[in-house]
DSSP file (Angstrom, degrees, kcal/mol; ACC not computed):
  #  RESIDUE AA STRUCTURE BP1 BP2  ACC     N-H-->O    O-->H-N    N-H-->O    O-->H-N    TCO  KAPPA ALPHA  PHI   PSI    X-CA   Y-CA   Z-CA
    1    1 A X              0   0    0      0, 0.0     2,-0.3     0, 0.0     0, 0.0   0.000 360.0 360.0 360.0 140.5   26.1   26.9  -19.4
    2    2 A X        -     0   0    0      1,-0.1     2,-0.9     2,-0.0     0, 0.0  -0.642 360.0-132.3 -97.6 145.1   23.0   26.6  -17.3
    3    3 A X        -     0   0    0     -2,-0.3     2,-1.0     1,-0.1    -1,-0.1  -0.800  10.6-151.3-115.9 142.8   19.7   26.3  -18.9
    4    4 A X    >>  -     0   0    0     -2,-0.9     3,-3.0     1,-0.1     4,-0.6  -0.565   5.1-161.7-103.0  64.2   16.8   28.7  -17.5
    5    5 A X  H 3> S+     0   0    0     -2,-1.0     4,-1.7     1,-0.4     5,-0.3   0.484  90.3  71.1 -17.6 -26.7   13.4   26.8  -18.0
    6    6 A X  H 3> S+     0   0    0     -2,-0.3     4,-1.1     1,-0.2    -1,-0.4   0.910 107.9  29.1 -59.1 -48.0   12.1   30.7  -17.5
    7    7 A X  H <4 S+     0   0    0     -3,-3.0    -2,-0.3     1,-0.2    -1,-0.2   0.658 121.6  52.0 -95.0 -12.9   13.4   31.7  -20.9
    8    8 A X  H  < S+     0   0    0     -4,-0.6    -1,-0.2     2,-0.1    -3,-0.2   0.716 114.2  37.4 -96.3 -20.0   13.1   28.6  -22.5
    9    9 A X  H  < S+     0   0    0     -4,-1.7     2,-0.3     1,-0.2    -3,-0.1   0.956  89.4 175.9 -65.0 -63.7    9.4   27.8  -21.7
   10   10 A X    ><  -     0   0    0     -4,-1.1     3,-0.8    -5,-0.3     4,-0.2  -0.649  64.4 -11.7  95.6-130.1    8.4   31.7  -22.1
   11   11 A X  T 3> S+     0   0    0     -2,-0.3     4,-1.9     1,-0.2    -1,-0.2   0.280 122.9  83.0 -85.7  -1.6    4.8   32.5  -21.8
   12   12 A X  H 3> S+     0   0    0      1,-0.2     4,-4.0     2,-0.2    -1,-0.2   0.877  84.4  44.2 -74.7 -46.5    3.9   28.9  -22.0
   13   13 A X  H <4 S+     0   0    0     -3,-0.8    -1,-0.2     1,-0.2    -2,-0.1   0.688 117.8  47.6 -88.4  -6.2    4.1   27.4  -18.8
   14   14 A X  H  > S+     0   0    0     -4,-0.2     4,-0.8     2,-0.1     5,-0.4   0.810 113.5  49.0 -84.7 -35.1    2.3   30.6  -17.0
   15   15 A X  H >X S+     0   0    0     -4,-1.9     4,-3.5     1,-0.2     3,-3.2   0.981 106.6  59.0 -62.0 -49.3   -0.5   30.6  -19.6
   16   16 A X  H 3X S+     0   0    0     -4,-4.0     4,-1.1     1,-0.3    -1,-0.2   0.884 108.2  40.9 -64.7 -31.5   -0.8   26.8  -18.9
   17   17 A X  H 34 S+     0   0    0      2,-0.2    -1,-0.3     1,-0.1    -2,-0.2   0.716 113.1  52.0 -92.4   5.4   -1.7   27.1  -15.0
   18   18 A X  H XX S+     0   0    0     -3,-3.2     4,-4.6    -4,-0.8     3,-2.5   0.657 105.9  62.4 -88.6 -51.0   -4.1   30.1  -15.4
   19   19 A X  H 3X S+     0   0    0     -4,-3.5     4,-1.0    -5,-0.4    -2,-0.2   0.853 113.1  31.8 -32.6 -41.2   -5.5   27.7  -18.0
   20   20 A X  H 3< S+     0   0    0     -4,-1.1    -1,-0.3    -5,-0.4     4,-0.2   0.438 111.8  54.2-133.0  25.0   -6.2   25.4  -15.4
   21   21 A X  H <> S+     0   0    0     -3,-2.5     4,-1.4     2,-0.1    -2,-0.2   0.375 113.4  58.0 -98.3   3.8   -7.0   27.4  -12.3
   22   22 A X  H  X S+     0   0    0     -4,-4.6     4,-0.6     1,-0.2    21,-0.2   0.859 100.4  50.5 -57.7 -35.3   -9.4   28.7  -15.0
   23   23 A X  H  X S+     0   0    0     -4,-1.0     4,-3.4     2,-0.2    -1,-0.2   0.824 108.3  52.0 -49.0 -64.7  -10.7   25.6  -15.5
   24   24 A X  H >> S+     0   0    0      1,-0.2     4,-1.1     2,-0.2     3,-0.8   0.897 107.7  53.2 -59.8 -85.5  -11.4   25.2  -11.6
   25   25 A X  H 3X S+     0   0    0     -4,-1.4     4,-1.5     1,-0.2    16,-0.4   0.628 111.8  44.6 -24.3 -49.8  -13.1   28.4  -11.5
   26   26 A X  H 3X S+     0   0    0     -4,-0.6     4,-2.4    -5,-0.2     5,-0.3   0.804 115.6  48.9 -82.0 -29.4  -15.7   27.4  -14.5
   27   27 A X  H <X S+     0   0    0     -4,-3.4     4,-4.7    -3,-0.8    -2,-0.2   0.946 109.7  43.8 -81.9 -22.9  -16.2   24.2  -13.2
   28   28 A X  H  X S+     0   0    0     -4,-1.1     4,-1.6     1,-0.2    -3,-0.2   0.978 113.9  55.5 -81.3 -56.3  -17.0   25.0   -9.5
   29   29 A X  H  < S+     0   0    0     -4,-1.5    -1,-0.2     2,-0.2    -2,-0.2   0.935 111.0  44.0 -53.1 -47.9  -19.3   28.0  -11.2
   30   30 A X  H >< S+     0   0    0     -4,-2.4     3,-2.9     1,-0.2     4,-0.2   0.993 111.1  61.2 -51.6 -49.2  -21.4   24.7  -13.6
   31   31 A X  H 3< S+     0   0    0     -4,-4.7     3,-0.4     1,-0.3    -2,-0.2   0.887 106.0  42.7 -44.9 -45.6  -21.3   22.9  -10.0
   32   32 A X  T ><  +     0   0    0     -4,-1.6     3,-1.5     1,-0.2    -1,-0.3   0.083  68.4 120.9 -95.2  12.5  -23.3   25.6   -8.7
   33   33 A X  T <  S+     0   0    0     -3,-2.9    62,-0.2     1,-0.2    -1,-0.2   0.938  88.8  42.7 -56.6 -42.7  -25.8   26.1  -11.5
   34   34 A X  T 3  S+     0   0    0     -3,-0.4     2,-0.5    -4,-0.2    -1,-0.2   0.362  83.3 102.7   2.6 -47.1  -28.2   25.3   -8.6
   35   35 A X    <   -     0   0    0     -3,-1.5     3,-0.4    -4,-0.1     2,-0.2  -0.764  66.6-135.1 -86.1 118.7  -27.2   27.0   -5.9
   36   36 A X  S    S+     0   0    0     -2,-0.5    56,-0.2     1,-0.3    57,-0.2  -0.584  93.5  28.7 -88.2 147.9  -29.3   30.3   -5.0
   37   37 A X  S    S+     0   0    0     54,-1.0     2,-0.8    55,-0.2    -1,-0.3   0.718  80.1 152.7  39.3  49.5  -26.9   33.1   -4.2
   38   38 A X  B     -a   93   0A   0     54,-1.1    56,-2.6    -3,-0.4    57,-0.4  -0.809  33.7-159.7 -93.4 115.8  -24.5   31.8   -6.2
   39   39 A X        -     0   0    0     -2,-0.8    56,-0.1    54,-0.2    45,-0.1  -0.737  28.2-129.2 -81.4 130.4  -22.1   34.9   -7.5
   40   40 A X        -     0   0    0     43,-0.3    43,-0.9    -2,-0.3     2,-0.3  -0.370  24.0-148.6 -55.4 145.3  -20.1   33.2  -11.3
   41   41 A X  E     +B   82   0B   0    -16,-0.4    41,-0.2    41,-0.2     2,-0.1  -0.664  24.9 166.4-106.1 175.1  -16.6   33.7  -11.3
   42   42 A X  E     -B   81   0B   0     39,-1.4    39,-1.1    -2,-0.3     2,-0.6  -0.577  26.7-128.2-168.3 145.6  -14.3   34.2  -14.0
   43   43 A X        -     0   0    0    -21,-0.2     2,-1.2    37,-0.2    37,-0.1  -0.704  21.5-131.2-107.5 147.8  -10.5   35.3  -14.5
   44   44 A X     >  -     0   0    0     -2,-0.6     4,-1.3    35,-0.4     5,-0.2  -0.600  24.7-153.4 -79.8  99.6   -9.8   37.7  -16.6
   45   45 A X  H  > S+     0   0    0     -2,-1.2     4,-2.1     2,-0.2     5,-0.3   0.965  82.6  46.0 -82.2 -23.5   -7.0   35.6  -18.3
   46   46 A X  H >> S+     0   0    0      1,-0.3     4,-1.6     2,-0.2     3,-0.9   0.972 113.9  47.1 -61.6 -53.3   -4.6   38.7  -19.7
   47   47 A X  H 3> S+     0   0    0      1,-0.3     4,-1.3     2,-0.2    -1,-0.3   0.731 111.7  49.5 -54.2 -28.2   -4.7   40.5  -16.9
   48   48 A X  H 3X S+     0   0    0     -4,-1.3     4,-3.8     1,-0.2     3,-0.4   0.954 113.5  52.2 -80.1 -33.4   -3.9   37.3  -14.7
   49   49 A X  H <X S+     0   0    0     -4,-2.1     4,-2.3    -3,-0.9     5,-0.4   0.901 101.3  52.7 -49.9 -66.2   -1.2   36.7  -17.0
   50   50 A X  H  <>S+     0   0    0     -4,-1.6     5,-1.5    -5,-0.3     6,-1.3   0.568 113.5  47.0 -52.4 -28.5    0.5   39.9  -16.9
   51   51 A X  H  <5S+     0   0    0     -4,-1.3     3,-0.4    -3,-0.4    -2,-0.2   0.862 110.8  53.6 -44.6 -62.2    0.6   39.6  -13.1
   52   52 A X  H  <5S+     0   0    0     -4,-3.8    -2,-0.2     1,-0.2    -3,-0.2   0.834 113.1  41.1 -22.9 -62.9    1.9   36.0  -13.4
   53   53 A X  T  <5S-     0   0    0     -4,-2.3    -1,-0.2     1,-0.1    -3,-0.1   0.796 119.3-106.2 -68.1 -31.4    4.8   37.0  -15.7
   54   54 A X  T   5S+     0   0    0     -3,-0.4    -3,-0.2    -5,-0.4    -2,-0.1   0.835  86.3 119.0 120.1  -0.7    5.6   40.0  -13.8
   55   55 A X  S   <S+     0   0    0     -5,-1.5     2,-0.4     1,-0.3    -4,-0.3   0.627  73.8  34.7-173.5 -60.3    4.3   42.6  -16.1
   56   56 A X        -     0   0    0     -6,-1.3    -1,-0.3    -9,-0.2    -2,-0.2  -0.991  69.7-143.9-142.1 129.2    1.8   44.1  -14.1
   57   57 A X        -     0   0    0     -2,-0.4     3,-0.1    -3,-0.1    16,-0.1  -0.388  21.3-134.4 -81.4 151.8    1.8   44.7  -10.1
   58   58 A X  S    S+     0   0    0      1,-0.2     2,-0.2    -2,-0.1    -1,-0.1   0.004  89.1   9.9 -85.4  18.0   -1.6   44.3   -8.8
   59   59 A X        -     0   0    0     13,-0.1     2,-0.3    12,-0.0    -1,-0.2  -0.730  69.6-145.7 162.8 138.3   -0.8   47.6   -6.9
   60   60 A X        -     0   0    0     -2,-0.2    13,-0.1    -3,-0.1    10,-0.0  -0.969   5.0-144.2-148.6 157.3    1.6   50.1   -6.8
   61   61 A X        -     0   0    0     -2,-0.3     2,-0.4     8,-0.1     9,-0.1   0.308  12.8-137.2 -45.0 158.7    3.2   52.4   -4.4
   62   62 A X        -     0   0    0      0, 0.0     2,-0.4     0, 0.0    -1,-0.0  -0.923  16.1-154.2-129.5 139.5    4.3   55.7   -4.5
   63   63 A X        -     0   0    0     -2,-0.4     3,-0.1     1,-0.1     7,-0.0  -0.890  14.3-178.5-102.4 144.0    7.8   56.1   -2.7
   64   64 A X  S    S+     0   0    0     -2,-0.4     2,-0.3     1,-0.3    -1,-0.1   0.307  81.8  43.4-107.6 -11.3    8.3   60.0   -1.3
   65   65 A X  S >  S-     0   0    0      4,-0.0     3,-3.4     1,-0.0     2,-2.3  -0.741  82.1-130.0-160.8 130.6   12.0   58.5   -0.3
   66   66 A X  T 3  S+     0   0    0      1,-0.4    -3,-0.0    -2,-0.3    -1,-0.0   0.111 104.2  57.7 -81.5  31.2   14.5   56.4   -1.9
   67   67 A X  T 3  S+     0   0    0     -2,-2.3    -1,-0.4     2,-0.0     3,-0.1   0.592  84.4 118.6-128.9  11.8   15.0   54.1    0.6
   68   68 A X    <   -     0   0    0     -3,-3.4     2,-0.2     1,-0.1    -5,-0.1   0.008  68.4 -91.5 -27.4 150.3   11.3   53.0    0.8
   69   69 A X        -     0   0    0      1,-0.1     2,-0.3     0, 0.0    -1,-0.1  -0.522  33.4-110.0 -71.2 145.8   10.2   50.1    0.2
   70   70 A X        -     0   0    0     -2,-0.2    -1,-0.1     1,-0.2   -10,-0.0  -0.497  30.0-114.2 -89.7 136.9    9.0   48.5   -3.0
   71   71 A X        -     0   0    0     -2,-0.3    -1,-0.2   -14,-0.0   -12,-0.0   0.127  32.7-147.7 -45.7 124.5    5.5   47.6   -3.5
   72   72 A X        -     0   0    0    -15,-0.0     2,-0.2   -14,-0.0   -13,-0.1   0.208  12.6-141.4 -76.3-121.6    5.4   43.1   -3.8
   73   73 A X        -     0   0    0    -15,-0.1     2,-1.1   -16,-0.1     3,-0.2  -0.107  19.5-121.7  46.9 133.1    2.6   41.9   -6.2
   74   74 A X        +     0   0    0     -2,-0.2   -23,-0.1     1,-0.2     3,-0.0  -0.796  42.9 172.5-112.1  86.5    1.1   39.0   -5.0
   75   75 A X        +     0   0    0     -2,-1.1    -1,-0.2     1,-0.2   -24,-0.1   0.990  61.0  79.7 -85.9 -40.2    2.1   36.6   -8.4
   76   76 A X  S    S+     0   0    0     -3,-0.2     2,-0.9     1,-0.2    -1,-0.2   0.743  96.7  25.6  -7.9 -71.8    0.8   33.3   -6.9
   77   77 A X        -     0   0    0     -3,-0.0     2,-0.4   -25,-0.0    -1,-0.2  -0.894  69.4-146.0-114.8 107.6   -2.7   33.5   -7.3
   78   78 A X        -     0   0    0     -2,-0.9     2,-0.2     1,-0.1   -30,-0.1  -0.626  35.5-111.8 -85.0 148.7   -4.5   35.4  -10.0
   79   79 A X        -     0   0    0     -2,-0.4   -35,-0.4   -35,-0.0     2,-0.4  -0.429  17.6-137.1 -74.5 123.8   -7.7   36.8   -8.7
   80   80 A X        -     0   0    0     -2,-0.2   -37,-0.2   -37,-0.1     2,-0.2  -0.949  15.8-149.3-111.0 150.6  -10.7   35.7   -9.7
   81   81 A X  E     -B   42   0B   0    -39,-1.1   -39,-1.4    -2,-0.4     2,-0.0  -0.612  25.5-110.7-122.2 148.1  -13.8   38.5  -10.5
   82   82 A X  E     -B   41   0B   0    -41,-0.2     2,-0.3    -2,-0.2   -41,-0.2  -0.296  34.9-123.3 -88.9-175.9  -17.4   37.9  -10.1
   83   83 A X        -     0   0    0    -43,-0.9   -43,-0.3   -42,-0.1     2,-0.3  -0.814  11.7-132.3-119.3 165.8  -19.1   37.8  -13.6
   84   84 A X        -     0   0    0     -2,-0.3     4,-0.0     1,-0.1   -45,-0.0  -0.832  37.6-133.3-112.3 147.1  -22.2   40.5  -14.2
   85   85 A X        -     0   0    0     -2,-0.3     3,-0.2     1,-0.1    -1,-0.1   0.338   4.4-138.9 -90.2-135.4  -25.1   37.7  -15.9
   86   86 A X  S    S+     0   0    0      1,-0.2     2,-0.7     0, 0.0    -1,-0.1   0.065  98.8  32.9-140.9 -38.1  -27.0   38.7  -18.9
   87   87 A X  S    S-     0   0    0      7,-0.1    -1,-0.2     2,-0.0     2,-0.1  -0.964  86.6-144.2-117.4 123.8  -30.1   37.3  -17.6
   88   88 A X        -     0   0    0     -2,-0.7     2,-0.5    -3,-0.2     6,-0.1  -0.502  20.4-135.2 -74.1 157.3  -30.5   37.5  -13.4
   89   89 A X    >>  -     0   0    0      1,-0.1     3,-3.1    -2,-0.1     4,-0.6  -0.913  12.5-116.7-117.4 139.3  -32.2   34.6  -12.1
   90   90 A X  T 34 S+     0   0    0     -2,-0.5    -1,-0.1     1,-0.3    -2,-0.0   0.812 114.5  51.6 -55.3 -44.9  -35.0   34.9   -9.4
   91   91 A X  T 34 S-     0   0    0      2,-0.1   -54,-1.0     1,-0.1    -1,-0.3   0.235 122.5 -99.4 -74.7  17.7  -33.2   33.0   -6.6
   92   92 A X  T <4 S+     0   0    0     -3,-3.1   -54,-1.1   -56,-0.2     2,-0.8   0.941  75.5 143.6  77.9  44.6  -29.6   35.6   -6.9
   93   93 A X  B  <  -a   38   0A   0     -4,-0.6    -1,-0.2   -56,-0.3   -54,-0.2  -0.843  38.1-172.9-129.6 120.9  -27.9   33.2   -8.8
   94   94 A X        +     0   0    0    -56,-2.6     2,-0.2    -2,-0.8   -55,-0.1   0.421  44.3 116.6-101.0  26.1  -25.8   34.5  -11.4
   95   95 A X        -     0   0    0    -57,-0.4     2,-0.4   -63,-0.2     3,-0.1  -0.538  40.1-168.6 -48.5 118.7  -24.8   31.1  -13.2
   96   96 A X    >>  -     0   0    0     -2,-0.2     3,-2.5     1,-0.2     4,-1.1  -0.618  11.0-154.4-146.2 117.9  -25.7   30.5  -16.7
   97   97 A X  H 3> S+     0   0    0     -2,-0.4     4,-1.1     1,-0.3    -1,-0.2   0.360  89.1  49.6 -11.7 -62.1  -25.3   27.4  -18.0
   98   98 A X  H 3> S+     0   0    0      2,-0.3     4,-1.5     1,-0.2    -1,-0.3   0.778 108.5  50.6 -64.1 -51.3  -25.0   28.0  -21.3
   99   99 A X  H <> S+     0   0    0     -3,-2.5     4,-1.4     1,-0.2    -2,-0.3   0.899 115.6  43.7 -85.9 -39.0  -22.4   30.7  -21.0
  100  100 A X  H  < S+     0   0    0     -4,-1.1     4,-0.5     1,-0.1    -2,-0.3   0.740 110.2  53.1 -66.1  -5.3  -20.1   28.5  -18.7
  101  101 A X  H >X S+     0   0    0     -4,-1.1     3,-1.6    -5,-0.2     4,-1.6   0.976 114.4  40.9 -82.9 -51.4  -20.5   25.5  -20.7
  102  102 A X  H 3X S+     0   0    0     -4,-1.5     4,-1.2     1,-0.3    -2,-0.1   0.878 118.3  49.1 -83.5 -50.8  -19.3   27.7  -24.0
  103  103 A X  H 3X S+     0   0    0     -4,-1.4     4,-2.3    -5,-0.2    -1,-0.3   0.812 111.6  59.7 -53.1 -30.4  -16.3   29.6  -21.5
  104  104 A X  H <> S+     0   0    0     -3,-1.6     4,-0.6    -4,-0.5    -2,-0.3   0.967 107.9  36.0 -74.7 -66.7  -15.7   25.8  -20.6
  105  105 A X  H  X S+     0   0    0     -4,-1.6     4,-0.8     1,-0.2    -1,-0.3   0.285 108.6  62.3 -53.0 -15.7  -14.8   24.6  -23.8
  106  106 A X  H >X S+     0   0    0     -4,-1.2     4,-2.1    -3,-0.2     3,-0.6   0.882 105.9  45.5 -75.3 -78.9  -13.2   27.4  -24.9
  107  107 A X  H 3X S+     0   0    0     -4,-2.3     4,-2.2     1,-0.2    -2,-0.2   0.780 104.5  66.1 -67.2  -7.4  -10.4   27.1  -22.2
  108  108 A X  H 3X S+     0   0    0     -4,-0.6     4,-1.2     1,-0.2    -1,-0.2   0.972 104.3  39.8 -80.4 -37.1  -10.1   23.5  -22.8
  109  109 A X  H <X S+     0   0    0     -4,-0.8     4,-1.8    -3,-0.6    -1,-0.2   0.784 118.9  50.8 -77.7 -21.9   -8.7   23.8  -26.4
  110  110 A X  H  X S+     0   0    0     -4,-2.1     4,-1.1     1,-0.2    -2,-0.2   0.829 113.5  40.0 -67.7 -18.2   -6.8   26.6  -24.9
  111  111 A X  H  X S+     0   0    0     -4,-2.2     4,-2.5    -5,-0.3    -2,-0.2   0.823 114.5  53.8 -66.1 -34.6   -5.7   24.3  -22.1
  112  112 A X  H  X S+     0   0    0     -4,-1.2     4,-3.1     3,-0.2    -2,-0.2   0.992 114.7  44.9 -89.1 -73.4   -5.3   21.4  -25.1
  113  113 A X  H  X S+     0   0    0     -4,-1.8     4,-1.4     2,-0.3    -1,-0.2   0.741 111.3  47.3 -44.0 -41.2   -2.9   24.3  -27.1
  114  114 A X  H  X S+     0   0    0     -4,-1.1     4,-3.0     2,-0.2     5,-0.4   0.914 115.4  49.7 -56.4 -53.8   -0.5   25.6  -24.1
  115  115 A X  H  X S+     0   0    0     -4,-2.5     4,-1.4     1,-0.2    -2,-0.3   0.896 109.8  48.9 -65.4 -29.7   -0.1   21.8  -23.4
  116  116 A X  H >X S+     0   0    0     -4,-3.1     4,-1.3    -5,-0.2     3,-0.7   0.990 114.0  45.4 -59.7 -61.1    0.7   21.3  -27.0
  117  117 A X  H 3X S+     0   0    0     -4,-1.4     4,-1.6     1,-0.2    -2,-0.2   0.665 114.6  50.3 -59.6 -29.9    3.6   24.5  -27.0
  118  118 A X  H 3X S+     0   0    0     -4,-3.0     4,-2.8     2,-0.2    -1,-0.2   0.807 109.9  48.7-109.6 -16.7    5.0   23.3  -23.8
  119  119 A X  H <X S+     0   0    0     -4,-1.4     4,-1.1    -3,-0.7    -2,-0.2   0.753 109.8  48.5 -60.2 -32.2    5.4   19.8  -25.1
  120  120 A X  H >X S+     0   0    0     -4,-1.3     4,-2.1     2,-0.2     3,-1.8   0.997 111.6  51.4 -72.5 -72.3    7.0   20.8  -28.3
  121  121 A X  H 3X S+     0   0    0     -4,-1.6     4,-2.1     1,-0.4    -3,-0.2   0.883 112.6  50.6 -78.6 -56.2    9.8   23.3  -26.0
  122  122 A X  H 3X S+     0   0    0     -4,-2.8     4,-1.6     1,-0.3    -1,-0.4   0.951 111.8  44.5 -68.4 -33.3   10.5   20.1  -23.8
  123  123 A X  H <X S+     0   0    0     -3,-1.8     4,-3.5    -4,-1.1    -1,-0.3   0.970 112.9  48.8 -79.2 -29.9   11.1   18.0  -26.7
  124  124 A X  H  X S+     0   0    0     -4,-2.1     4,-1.8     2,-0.2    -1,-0.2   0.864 118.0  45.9 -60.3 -24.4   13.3   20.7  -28.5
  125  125 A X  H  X S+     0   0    0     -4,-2.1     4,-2.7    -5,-0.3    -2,-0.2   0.982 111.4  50.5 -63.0 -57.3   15.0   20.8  -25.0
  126  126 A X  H  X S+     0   0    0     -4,-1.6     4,-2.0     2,-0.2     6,-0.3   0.867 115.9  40.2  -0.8 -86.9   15.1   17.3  -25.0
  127  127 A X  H >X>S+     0   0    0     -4,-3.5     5,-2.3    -5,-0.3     4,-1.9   0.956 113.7  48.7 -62.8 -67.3   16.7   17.1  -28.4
  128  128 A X  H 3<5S+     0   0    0     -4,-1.8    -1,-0.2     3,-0.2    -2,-0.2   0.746 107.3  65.7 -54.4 -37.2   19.2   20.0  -28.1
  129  129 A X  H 3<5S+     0   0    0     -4,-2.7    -1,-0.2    -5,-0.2    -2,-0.2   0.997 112.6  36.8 -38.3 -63.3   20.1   17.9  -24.2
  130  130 A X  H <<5S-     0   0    0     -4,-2.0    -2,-0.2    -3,-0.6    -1,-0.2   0.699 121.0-113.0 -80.2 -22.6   21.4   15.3  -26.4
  131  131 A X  T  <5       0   0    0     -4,-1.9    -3,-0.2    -5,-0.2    -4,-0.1   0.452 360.0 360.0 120.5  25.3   22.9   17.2  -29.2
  132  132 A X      <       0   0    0     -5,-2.3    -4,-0.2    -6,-0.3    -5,-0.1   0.698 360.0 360.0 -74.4 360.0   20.5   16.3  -31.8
């Protein structure tokens, strides 16, 4: 019997790479606290998730005849959205420091928790391999 690293991970091993193109996204936004006409990103992690998994198309179709084709979803890369600031800053830069640092830390113990879940399912894998 084969075993299917899809069902056996589950939600773990998508959350954990949104986790850390999230990461990418907040740090390149700190890099730039600086930078005038800098737009903040940020991903929207359910939504990116629910694309990941398959859950929700990032578009859909309407077919008018059944042998159209079906819409794709583009699961690869969830999309990141610019972030609206609280305070605008006189040179167009919508970084603030304070609110990515907070976003930062926040996804790192969420990064810290996925990586926990996905360590535990390899070692139960792991164990159950060997028949313990």
């Amino acid at each position: 019997m084969a075993i299917s690293f899809e069902s056996a991970l589950g939600v773990h091993e998508s959350a954990f790479k949104l986790r850390a193109r999230r990461a990418e996204i907040l740090a390149d936004n700190m890099a730039n606290v600086d930078t005038p006409n800098y737009k903040a990103k940020d991903l929207d992690f359910r939504q990116a998730l629910a694309v990941e998994r398959g859950e929700q198309s990032r578009f859909s179709l309407d077919a008018t005849h059944q042998r159209h084709l079906h819409g794709v979803s583009e699961l690869g890369d969830a999309e990141a959205k610019y972030r609206v600031p609280n305070q605008p800053s006189v040179d167009g830069n919508t970084v603030e420091e304070h609110i990515e640092h907070a976003a930062y830390m926040k996804n790192a113990l969420d990064f810290q928790a996925s990586f926990t879940f996905l360590n535990g399912k390899f070692k139960g894998l792991t164990s159950a391999l060997r028949g313990e």
